[in-house]
N, C-alpha and C positions, 0 to 999 in steps of 0.2 A: 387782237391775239398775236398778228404777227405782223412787225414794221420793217419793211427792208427799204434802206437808202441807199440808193446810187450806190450796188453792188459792183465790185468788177474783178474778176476771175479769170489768168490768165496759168497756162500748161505749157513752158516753154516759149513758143511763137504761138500756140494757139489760143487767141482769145477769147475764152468761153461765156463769159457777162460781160454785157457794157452798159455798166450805168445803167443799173436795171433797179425801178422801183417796186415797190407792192407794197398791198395794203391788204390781210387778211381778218375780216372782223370774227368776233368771236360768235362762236355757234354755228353751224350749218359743213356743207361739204364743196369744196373748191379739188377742181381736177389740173393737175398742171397737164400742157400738152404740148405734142411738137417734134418737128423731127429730130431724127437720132443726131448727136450732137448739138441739140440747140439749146443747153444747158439745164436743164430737168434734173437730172439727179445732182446736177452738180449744184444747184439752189437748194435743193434738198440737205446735202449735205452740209452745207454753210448753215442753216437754219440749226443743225445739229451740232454743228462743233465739229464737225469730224473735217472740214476742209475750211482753209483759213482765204479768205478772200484778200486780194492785194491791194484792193481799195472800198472804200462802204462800211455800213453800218448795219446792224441787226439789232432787232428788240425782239423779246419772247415775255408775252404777258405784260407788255409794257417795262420790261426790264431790259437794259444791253446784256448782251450775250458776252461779248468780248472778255478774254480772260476770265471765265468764271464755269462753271460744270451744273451746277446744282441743278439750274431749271431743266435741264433732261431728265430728271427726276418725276417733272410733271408730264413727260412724252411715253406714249407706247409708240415705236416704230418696229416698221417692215419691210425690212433691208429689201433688194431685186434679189439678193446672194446672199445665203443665210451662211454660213459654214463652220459649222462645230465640230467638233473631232468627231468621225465617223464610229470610232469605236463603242461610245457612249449612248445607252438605252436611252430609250424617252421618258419613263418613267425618272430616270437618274437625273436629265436633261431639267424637267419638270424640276423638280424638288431643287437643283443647284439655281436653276431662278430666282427659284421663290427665297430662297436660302439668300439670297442677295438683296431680293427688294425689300422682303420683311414686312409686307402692307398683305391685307384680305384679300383676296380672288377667290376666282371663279371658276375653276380647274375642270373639276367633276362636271361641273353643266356644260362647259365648251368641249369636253370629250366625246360627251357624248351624244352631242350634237352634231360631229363631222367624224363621230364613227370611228372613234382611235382605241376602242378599249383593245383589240385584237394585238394592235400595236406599241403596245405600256412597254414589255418586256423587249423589243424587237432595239436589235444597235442598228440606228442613223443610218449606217453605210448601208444595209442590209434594205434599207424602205424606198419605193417608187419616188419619182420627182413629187409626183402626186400628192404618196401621203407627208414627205420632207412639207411640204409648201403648206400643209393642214395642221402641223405641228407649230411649224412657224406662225400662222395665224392664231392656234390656241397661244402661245406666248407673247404675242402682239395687245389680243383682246384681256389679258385673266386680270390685268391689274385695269384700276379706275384710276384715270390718268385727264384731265380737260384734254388734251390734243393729242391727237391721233393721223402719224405719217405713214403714209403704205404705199411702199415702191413696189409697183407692176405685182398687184394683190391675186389677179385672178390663174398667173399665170401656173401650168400644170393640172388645175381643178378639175375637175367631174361634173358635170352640169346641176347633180344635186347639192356639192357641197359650194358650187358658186349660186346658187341659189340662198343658202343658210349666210355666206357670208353675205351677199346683197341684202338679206333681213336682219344681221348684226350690225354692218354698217346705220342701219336706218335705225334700228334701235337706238343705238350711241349718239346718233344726230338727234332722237326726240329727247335724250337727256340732257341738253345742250352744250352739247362737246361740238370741237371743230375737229372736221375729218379733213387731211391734204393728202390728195390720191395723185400717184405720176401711173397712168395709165395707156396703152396701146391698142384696147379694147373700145370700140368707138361706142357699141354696145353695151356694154356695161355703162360708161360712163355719161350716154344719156339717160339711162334707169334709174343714178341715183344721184349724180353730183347736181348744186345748187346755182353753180357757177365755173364757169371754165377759164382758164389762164393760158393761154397761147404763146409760146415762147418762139421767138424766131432771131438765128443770131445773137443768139446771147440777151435778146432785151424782147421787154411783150409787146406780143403785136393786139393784141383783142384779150381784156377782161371784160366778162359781162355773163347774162344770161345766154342757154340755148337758143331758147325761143326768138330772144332779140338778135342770136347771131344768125338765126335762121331768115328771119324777115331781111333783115342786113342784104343777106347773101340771095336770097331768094330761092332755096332750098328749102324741101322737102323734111331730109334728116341730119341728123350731125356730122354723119361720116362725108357726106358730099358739100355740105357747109365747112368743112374744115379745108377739104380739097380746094374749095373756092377762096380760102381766107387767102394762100400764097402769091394769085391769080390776081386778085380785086384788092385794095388797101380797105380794110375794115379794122376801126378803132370801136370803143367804146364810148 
């Protein structure tokens, strides 16, 4: 689903990828992880087109990415920062989407699932982090898309409606879509992802499973197995 070759990304003097590979197969859920700065959204972004790498190669679907737009067409993402003009309804927000993609959704059933009907009429600027970040994921989830990106998904949620999405997640993974989650939530991300991506420095330190990074590490749960990945060199 997604081939990255000897990526490298540099911000001035700061070097954000070094010759970072990956190998994302199709179907299931993969969690990027890592401290701040150790290139997580900035892979993210490369994967999207939105940031141009100074050296490396991308495939999406088996295709290069490089000069070309269309296969974002096959992506629903989920910016960290969503920001649409504050003045514009949701309901208005809704409709200029759909008005763009031009494909079937799901609208009505993702409303009111996390509980927006209250909210149709209300302008952006006017809605809690909260409900901003619920909107954002009904716009994420309404189109059927193979792969699915979501930057720091849970963040702002209500424990019921981070509930609904960790069952949307899991839905879209039994259809066999590929989910790429950049997550801060250790929690969450051992409830649903398949495999974790550890990013250290610009390049990964551990792909693999939980469980195997647990045995690895000799930890209990994730969040302490991750602590210990820094600590102890652990590969895949």
């Amino acid at each position: 689903m997604i081939e990255v070759d000897s990526l490298h990304k540099k911000f001035g003097k700061n070097q954000v990828l070094t010759g970072l590979d990956l190998q994302i197969e199709e179907g299931g859920i993969f969690a990027v992880l890592g401290p701040n700065g150790s290139g997580k959204t900035t892979l993210i972004k490369c994967i999207l087109g939105m940031v141009l790498p100074n050296k490396g190669a991308i495939k999406v679907m088996g295709a290069p990415i490089k000069n070309t737009w269309r296969y974002r067409k096959q992506i629903n993402y989920l910016p960290q920062i969503a920001n649409f003009p504050g003045n514009i309804k949701v309901n208005e927000l809704f409709k200029m989407i759909k008005d763009l993609r031009q494909q079937p959704d799901r609208q009505e059933e993702l409303i009111s699932l996390f509980g927006l009907e209250p909210s149709m009429n209300k302008r952006l600027a006017t809605l809690s982090g909260g409900t901003k970040q619920k909107v954002n994921i009904v716009l994420t989830f309404m189109f059927n898309s193979p792969l699915i990106i979501l930057d720091e998904p849970t963040t702002g949620l209500d424990p019921a409606s981070l509930i609904q999405l960790k069952n949307l997640i899991r839905e879209e993974k039994s259809k066999g879509k590929t989910i790429l989650i950049s997550s801060h939530i250790m929690q969450f991300v051992a409830e649903v992802a398949d495999e974790i991506i550890y990013l250290l420095e610009g390049t990964i330190y551990y792909k693999g499973g939980i469980s195997e990074l647990q045995k690895k590490t000799g930890q209990k749960d994730l969040e302490h197995a991750i602590a210990a990945i820094t600590s102890t060199p652990v590969h895949a």
